[in-house]
Backbone of each chain as ProteinMPNN parsed JSONL, in Angstrom:
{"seq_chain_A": "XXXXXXXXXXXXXXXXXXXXXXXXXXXXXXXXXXXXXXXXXXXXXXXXXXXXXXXXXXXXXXXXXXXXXXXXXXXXXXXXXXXXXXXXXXXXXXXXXXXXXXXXXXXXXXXXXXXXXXXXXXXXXXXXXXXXXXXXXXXXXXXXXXXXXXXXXXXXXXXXXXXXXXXXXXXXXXXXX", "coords_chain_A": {"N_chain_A": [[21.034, 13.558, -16.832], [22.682, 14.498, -14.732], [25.473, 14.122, -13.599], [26.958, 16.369, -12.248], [28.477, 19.314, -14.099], [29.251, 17.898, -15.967], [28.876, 17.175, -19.067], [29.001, 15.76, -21.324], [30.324, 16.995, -23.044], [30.012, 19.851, -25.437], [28.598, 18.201, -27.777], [27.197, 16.517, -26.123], [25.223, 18.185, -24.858], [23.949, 18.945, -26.519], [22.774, 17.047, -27.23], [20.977, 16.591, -25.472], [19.551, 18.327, -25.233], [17.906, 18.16, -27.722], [16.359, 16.044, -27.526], [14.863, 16.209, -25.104], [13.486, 18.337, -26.544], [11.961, 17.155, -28.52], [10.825, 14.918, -27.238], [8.578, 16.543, -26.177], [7.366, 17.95, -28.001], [8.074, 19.124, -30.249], [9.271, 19.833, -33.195], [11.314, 19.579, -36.308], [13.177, 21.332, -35.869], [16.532, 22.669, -35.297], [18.696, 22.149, -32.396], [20.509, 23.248, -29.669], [22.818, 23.914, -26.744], [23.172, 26.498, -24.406], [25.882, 27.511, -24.592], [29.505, 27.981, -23.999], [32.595, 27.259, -24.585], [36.415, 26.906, -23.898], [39.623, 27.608, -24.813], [42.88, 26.766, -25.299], [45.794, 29.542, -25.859], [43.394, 30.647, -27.531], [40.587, 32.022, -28.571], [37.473, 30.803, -26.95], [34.576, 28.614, -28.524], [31.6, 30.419, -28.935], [28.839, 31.03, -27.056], [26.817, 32.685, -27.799], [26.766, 32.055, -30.926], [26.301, 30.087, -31.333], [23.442, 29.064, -31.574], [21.355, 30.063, -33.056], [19.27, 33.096, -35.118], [17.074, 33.799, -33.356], [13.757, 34.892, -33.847], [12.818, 33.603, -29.96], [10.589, 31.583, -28.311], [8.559, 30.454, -25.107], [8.026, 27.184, -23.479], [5.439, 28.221, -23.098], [4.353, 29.386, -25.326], [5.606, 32.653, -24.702], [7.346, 34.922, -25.258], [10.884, 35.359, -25.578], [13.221, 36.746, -26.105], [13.613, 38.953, -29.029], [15.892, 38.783, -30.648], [19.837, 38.51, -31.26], [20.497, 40.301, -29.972], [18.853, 42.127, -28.364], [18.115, 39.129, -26.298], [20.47, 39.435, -25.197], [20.698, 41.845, -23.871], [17.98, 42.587, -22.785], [16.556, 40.578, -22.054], [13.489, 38.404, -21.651], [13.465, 36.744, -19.576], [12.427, 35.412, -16.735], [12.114, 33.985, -13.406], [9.212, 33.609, -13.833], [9.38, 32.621, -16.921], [11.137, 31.581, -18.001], [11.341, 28.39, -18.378], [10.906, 24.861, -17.982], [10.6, 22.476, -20.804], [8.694, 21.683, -20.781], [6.731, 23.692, -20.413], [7.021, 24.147, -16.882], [7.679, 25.706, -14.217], [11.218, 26.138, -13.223], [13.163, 25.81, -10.059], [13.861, 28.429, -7.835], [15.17, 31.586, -6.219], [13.796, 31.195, -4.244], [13.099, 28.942, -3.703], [13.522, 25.769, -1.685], [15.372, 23.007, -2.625], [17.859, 25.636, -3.684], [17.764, 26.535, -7.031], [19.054, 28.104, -8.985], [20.901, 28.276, -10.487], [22.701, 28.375, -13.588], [24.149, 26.5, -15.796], [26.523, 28.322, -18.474], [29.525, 29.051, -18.879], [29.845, 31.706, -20.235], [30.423, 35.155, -21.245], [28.64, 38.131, -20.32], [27.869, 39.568, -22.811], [27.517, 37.126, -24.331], [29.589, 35.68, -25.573], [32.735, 33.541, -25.806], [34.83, 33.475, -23.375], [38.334, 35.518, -23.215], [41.446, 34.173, -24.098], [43.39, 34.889, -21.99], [41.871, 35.582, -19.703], [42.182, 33.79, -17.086], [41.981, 30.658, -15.888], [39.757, 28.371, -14.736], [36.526, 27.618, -16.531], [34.565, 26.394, -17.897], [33.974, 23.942, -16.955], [36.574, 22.189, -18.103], [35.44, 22.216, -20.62], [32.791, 21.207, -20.502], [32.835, 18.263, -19.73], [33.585, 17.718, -17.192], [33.213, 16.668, -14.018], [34.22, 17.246, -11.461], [37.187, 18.355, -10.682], [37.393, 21.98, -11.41], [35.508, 25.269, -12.933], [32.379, 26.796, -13.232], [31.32, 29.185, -15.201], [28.087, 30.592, -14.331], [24.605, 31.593, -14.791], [21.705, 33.377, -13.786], [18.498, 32.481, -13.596], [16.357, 33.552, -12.108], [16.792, 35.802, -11.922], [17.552, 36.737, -9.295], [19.999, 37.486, -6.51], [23.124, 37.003, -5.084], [23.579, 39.929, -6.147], [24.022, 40.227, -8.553], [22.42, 40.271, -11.066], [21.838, 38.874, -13.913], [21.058, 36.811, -15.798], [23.113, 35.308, -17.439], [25.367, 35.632, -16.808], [26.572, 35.654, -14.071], [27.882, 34.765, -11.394], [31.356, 32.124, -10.655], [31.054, 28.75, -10.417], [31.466, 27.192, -7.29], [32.652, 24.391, -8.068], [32.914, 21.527, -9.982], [31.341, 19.624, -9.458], [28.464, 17.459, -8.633], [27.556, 17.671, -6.445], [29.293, 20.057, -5.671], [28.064, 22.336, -7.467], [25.031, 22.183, -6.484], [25.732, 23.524, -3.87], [25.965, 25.963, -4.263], [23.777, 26.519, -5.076], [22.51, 25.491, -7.507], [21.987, 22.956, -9.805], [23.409, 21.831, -12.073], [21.958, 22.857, -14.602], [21.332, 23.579, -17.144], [20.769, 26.021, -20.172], [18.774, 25.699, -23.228], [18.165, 26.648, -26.794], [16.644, 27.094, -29.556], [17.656, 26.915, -33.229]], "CA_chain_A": [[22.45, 13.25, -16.77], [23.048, 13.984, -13.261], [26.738, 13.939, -13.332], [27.202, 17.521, -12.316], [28.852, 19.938, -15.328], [30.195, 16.829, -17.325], [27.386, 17.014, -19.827], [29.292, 14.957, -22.503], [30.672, 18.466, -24.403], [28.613, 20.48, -26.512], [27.625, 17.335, -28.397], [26.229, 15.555, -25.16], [24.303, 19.308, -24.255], [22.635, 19.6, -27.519], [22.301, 16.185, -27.668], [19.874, 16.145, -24.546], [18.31, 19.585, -26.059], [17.277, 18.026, -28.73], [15.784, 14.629, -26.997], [13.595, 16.354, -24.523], [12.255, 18.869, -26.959], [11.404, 16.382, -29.423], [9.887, 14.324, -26.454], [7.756, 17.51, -25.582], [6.566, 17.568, -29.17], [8.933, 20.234, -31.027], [9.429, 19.31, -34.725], [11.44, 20.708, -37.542], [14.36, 22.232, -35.251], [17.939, 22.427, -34.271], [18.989, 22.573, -30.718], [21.288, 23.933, -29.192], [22.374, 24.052, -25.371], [23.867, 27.803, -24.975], [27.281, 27.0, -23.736], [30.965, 28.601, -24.468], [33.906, 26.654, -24.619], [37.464, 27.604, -23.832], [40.354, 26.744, -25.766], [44.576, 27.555, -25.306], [45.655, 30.516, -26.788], [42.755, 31.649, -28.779], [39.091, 32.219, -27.807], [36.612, 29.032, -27.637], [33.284, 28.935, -29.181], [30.771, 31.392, -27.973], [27.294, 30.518, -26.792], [25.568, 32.972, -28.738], [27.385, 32.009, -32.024], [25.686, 28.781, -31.509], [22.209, 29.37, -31.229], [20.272, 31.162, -34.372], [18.979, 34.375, -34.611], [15.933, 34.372, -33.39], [13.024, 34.84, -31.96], [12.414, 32.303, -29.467], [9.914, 31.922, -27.527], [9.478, 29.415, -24.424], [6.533, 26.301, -23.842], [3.94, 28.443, -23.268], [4.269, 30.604, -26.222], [5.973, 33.139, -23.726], [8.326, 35.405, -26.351], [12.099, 35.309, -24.82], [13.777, 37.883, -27.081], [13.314, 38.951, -30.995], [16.743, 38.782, -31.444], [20.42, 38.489, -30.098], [20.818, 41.959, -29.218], [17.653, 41.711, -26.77], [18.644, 38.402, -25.554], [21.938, 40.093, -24.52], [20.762, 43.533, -23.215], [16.792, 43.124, -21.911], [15.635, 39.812, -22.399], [12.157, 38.071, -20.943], [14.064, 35.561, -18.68], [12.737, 35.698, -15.359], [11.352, 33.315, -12.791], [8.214, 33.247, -14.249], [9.368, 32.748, -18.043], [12.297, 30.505, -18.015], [10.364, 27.191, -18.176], [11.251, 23.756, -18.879], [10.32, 21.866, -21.727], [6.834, 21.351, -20.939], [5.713, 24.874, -19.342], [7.096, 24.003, -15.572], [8.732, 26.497, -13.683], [12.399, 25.93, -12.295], [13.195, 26.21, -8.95], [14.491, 29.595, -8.005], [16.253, 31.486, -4.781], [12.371, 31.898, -3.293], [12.573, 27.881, -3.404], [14.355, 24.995, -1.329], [16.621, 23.95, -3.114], [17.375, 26.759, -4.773], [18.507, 25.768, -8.265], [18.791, 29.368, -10.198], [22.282, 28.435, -11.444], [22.202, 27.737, -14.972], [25.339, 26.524, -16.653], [26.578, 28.895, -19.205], [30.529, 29.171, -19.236], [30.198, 32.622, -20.79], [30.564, 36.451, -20.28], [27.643, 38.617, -19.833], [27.589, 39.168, -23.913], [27.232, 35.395, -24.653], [30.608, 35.075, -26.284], [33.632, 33.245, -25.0], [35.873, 33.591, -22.751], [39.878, 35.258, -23.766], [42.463, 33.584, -23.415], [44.139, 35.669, -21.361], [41.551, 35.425, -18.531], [42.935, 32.672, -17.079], [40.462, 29.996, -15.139], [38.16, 27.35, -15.835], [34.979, 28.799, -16.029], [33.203, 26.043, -18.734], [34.092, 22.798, -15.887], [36.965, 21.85, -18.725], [34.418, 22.302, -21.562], [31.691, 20.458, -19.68], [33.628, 17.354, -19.075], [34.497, 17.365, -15.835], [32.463, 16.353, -12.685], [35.362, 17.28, -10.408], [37.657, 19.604, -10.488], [37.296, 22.854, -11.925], [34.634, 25.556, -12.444], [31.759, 27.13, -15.021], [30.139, 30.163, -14.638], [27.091, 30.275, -14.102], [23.696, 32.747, -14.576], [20.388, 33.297, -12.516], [17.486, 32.232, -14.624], [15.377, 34.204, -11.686], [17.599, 37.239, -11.752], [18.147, 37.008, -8.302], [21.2, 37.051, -5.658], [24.871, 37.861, -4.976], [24.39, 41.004, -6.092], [23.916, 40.146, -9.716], [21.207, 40.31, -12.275], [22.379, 38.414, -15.041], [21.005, 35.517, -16.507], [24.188, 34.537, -18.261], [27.163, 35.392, -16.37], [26.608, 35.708, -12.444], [29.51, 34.451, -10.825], [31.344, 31.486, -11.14], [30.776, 27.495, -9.115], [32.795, 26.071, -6.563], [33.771, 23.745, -8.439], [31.98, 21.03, -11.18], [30.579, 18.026, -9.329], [26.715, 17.992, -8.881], [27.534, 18.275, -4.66], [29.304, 21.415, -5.845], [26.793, 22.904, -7.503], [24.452, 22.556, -5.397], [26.381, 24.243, -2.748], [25.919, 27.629, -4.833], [22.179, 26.863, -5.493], [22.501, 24.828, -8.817], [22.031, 21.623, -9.786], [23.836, 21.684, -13.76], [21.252, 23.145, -15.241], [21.025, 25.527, -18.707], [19.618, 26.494, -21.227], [18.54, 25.229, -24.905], [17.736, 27.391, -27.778], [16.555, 26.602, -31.279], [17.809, 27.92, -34.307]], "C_chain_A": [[22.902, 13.066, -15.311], [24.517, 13.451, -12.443], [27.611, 15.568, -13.182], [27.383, 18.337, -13.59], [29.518, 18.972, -16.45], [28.765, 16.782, -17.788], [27.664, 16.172, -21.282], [29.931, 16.066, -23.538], [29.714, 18.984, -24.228], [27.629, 19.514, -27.385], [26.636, 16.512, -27.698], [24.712, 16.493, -24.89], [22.999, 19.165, -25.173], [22.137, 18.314, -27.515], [20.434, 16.077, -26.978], [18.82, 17.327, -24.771], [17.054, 18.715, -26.519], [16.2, 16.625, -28.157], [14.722, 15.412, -26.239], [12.585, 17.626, -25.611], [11.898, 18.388, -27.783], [10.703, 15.571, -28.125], [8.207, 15.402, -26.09], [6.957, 18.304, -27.037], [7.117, 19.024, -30.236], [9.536, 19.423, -32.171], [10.109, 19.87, -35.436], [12.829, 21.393, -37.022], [15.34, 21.766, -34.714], [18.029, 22.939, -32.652], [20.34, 23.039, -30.292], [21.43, 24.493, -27.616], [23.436, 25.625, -25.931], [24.903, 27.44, -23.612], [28.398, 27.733, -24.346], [31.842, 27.853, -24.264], [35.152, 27.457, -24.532], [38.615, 27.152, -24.645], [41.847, 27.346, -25.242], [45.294, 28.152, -26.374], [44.842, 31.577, -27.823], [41.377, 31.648, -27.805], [38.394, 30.786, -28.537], [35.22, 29.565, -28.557], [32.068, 29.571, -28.374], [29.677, 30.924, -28.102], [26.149, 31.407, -27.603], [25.682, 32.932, -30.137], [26.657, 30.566, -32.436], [23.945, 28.569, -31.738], [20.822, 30.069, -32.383], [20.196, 32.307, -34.326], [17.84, 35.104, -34.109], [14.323, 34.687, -34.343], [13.115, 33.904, -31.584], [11.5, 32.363, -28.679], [9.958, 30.537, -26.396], [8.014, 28.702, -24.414], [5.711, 27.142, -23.999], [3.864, 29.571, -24.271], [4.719, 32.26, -26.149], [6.685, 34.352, -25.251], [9.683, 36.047, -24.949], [12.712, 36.545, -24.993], [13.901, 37.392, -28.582], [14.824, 38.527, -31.632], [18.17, 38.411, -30.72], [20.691, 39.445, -29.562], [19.63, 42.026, -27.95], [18.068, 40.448, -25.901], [19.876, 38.698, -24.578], [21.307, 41.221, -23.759], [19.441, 43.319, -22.518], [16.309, 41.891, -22.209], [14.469, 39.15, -21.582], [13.056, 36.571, -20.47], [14.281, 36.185, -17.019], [12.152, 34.383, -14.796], [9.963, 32.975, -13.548], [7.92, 32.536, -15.997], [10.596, 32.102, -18.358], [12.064, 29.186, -17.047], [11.329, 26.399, -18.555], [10.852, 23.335, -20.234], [9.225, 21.515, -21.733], [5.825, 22.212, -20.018], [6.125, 24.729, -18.055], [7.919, 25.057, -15.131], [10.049, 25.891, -12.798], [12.265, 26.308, -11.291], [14.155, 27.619, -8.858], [15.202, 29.785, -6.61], [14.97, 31.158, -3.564], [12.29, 29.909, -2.642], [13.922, 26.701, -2.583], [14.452, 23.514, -2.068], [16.506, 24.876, -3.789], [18.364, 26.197, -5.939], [18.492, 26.736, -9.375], [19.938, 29.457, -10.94], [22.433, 28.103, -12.749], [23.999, 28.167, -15.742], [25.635, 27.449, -18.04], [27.721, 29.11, -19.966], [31.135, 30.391, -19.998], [29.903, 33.99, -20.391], [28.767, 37.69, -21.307], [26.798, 38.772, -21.792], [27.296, 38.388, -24.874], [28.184, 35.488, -25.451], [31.656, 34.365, -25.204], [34.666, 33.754, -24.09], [37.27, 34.313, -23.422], [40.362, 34.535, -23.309], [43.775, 33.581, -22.582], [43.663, 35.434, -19.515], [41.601, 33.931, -18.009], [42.027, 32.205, -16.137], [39.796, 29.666, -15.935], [36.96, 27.922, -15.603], [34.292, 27.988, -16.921], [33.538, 24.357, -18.214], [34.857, 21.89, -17.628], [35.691, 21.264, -20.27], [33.373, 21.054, -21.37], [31.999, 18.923, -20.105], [33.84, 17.056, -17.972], [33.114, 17.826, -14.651], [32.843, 16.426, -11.743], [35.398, 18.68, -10.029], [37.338, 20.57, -11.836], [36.23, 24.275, -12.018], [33.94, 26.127, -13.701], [31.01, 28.414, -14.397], [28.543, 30.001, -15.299], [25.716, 32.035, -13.958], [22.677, 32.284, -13.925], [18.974, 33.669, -13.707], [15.881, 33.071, -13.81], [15.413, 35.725, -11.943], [17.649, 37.836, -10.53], [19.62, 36.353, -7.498], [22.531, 36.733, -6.05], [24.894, 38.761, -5.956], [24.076, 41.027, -7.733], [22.936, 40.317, -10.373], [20.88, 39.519, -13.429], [21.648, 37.342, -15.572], [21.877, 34.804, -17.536], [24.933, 34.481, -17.742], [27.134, 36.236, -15.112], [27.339, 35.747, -11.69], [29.342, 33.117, -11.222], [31.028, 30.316, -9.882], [31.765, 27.548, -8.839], [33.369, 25.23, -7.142], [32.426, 22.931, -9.664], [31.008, 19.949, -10.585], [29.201, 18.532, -8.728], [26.704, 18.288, -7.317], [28.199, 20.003, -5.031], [28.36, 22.434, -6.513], [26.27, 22.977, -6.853], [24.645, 23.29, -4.216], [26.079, 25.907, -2.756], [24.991, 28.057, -5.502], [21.989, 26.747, -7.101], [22.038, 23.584, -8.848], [22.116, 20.696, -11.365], [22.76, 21.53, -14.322], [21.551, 24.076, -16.351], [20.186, 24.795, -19.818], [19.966, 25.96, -22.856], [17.442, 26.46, -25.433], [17.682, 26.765, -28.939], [16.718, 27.256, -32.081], [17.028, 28.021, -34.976]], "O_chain_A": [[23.323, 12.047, -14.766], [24.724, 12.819, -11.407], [28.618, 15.872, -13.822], [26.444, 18.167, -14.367], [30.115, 19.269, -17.485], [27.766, 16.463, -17.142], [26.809, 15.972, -22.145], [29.964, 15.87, -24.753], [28.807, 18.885, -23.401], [26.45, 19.72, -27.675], [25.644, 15.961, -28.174], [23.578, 16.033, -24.76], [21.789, 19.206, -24.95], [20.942, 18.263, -27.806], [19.349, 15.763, -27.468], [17.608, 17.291, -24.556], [15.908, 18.559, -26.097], [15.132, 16.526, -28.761], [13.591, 15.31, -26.714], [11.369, 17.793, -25.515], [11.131, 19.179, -28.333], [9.508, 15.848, -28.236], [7.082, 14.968, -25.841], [6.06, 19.14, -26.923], [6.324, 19.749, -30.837], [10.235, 18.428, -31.978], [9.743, 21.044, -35.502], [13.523, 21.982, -37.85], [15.386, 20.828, -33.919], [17.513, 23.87, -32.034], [21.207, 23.035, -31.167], [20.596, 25.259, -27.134], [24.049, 25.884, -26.967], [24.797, 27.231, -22.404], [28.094, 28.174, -25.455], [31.807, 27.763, -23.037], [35.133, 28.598, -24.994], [38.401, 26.089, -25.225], [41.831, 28.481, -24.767], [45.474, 27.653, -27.485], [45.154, 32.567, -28.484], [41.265, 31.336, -26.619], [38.487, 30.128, -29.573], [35.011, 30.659, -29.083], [31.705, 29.163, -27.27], [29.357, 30.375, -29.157], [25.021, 31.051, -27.943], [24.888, 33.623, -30.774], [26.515, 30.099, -33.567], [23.588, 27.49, -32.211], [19.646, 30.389, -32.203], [20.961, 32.878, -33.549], [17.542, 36.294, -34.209], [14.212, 34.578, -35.564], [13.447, 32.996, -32.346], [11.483, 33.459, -28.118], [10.855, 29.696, -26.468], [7.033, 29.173, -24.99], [5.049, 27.058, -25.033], [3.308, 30.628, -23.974], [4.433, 33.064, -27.037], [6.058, 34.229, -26.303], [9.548, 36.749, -23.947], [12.735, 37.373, -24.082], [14.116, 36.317, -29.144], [14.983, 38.069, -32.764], [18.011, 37.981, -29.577], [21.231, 39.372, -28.458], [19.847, 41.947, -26.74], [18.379, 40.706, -24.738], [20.098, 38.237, -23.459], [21.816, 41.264, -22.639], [19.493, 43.865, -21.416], [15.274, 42.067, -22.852], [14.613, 39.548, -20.426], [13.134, 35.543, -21.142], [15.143, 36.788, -16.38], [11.677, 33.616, -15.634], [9.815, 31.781, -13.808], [6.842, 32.088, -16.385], [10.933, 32.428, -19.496], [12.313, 28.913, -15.872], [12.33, 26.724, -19.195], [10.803, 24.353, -20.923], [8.714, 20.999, -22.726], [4.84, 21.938, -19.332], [5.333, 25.5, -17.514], [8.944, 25.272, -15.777], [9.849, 25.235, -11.776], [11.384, 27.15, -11.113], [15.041, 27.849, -9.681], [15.682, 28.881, -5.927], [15.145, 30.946, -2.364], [11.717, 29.542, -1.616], [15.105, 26.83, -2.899], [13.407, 22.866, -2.018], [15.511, 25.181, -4.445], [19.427, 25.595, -5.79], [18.065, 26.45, -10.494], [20.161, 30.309, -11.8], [22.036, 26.94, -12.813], [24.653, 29.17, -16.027], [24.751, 27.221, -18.865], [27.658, 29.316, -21.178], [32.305, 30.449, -20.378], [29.24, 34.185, -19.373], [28.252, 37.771, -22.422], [25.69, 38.335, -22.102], [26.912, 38.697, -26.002], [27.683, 35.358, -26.568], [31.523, 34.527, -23.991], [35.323, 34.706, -24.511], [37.546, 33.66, -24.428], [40.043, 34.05, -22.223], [44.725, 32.806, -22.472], [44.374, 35.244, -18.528], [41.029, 33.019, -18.606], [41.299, 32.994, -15.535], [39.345, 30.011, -17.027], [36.533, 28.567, -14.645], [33.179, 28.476, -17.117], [33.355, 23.497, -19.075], [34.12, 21.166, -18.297], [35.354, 20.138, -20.638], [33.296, 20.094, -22.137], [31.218, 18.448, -20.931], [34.361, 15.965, -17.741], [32.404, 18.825, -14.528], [32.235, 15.878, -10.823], [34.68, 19.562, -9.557], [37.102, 20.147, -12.967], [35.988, 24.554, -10.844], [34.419, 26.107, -14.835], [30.325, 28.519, -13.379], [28.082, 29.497, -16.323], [25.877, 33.085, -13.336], [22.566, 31.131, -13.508], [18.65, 34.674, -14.339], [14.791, 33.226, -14.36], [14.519, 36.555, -12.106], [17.755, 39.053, -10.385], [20.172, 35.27, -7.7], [22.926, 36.292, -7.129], [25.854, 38.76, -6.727], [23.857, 42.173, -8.124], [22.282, 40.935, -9.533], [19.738, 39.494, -13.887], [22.667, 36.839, -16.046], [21.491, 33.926, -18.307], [25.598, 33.447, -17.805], [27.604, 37.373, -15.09], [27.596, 36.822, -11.147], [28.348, 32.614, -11.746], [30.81, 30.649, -8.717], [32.79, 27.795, -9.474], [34.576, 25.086, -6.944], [31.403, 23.481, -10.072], [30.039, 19.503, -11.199], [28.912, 19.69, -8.426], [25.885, 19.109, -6.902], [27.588, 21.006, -4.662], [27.971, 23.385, -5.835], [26.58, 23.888, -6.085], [23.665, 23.667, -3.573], [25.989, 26.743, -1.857], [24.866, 29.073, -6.186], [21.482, 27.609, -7.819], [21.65, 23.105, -7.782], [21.528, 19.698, -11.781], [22.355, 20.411, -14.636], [21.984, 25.225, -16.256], [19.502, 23.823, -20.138], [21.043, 25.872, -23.445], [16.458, 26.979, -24.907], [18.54, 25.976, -29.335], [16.118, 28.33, -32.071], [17.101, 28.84, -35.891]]}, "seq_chain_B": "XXXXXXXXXXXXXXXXXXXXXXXXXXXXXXXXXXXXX", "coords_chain_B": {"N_chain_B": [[-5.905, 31.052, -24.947], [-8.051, 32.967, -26.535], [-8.419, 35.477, -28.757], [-10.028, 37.443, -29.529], [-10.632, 40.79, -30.971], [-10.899, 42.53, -32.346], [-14.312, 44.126, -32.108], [-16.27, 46.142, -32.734], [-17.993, 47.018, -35.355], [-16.654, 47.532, -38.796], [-16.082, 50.403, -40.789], [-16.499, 51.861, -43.872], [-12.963, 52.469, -45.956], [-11.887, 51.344, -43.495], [-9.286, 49.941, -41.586], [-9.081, 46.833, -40.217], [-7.954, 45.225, -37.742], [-7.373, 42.088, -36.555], [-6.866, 38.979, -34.564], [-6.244, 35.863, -35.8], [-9.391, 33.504, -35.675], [-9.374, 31.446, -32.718], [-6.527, 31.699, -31.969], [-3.808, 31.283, -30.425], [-1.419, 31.53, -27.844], [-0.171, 29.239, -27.312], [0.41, 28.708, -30.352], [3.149, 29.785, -30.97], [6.105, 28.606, -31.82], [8.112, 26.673, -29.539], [11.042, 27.92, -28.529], [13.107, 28.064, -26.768], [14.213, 26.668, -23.34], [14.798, 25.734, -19.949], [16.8, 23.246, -18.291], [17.591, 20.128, -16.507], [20.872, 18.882, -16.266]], "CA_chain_B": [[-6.665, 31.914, -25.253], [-8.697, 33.353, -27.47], [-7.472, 36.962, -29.179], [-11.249, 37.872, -30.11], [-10.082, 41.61, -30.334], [-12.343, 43.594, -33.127], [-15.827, 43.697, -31.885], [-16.534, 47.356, -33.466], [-18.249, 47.093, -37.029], [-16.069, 47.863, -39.774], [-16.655, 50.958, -42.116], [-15.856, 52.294, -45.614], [-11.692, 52.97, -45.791], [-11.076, 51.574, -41.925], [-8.778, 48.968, -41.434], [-9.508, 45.971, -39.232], [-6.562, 43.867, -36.913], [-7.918, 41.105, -35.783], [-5.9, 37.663, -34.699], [-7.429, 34.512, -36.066], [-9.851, 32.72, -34.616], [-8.158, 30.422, -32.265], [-5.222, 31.96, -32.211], [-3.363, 30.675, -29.082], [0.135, 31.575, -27.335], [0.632, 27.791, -28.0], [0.976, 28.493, -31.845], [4.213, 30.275, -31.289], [6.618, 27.219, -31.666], [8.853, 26.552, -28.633], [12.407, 28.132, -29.036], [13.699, 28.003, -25.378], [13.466, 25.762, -22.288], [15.707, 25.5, -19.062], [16.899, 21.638, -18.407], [18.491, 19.657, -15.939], [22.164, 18.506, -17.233]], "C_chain_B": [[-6.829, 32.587, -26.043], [-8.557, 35.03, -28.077], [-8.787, 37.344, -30.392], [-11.156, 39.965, -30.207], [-10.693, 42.572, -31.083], [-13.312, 43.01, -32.579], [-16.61, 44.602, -32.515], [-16.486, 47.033, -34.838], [-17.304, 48.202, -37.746], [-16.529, 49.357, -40.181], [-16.058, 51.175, -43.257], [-14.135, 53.233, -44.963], [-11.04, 52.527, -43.987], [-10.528, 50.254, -42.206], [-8.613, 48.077, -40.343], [-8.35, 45.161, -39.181], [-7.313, 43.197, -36.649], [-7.206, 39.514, -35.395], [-7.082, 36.817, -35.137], [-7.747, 34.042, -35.246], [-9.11, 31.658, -34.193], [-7.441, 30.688, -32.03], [-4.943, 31.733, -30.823], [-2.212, 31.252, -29.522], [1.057, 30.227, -27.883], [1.173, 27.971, -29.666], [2.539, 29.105, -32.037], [5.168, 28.567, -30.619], [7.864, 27.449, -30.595], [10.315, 26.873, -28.96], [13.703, 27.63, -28.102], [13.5, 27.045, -23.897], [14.809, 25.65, -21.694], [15.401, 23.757, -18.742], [17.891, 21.285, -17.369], [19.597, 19.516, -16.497], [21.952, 16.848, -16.6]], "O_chain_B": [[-5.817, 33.063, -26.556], [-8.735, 35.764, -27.105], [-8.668, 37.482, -31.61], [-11.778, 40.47, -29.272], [-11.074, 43.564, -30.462], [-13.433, 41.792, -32.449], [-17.678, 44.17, -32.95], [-15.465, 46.81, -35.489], [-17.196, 49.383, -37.419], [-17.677, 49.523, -39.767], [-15.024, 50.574, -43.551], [-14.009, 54.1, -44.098], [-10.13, 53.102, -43.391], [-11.125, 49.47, -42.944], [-7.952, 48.531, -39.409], [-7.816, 44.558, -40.111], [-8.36, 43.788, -36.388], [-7.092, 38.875, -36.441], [-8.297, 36.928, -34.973], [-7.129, 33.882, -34.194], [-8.359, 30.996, -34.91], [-6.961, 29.707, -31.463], [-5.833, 31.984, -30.01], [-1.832, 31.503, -30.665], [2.141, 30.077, -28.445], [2.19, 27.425, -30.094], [3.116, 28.943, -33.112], [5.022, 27.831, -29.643], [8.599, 28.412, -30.814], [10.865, 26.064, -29.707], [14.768, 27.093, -28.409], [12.334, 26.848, -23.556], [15.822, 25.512, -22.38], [14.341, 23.143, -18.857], [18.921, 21.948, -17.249], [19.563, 20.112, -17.574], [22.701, 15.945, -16.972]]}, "name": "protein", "num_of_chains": 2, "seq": "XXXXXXXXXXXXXXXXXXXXXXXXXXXXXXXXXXXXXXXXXXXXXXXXXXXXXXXXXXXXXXXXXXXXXXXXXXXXXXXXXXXXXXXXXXXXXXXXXXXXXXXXXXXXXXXXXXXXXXXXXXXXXXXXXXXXXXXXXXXXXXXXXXXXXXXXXXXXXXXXXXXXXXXXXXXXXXXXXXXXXXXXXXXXXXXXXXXXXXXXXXXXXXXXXXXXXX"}
C-alpha cells in the first residue's frame, strides 16, 4: 500500500491479509488485520472481536498464543516470532530503520477505544494519510519504556513520513480465524 | 524437523507418545504474520 495508515478501512486491511496469505500458500481461512475502530459516542469495533479464537500460529509453525486470553496477557510475539508471511523477520529497534511500530488503534486488551477518551488513535479509522494519529505496538517488545505489542504509545501523526519518524512504516498484524 | 522421540522399546501396559513420522512445525497451518500496510 504504502500510503502510510490509510489502509482502505478494515475492508482494505483484511483485504491485503487475505491476498498475501493466500499468495504464501494459506488455504481454507479468513483474515483478518487486528485493528480497532473508533466511532462518536459509543465504542468502535475492537481488534480482538475480529479475529477468532484461536490458536494461531506464525509461517514457521511458531505457536503465537492458544487463545485470546494469552494473546492479551503473555503471548509469543517477539522479534524472533513475529514474521511475515513467508517466515522473514521484521525489522526491529536493533535494525536501521527501525520499523517495530505495528498499527493497531487499540488498548493494551485488544478492544476499542471509549468514547470518552478523546483523540484519534486509529488515523480516522485507517483512512487518513495525514492528519491524525493510531496507536501503535512493538512487535519486538522493545523501547519508550513499553513492552506491549499492542498498545505502546501513539504516532505523530498518519502519513508514511510520520511513521517513520517513530520507527514504523504502517505496518500490523493479520490473524486468521 | 523430524520429532523421532520414542526410541525405548515398548512393554506390556506402557504407553507410547510418539509424533508422526514427518511431523514438521510446517504442519501447523499459518494463523499470524506481520505486513507492510
Amino acid at each position: 500500500m504504502g500510503k502510510g495508515a490509510d489502509l482502505g478501512g478494515l475492508a482494505g486491511a483484511d483485504a491485503h491479509c487475505a491476498k498475501l496469505a493466500t499468495a504464501a500458500g494459506s488455504t481454507g481461512r479468513t483474515w483478518r488485520a487486528y485493528l480497532s475502530t473508533q466511532e462518536e459516542g459509543k465504542r468502535g469495533i475492537s481488534a480482538r472481536s475480529r479475529i477468532g479464537t484461536g490458536p494461531w500460529y506464525n509461517a514457521r509453525g511458531e505457536l503465537i498464543a492458544v487463545d485470546l486470553d494469552q494473546l492479551h496477557i503473555n503471548p509469543n510475539i517477539f522479534l524472533r516470532t513475529a514474521l511475515d508471511e513467508n517466515g522473514n523477520r521484521v525489522k526491529g529497534r536493533e535494525s536501521k530503520p527501525n520499523e517495530h511500530d505495528i498499527l493497531t488503534g487499540t488498548q493494551a486488551d485488544g478492544t476499542a477505544y471509549f468514547p470518552w477518551q478523546k483523540g484519534d488513535k486509529t488515523c480516522k479509522n485507517w483512512t487518513s494519510s495525514g492528519e491524525g494519529s493510531a496507536t501503535v505496538g512493538h512487535h519486538d517488545r522493545h523501547g519508550g519504556g513499553n513492552t506491549s505489542w499492542n498498545a505502546a504509545h501513539n504516532s505523530r501523526g498518519c502519513s508514511q513520513e510520520n511513521l517513520q519518524s517513530t520507527g514504523g512504516a504502517g505496518l500490523f498484524y493479520c490473524f486468521a480465524q | 524437523m523430524n520429532m523421532n522421540i520414542a526410541k525405548a522399546p515398548a512393554v506390556a501396559g506402557m504407553v507410547v507418545c510418539m509424533a508422526a513420522p514427518g511431523a514438521t512445525a510446517q504442519d501447523k497451518p499459518m494463523g499470524f504474520f506481520v505486513t507492510y500496510g
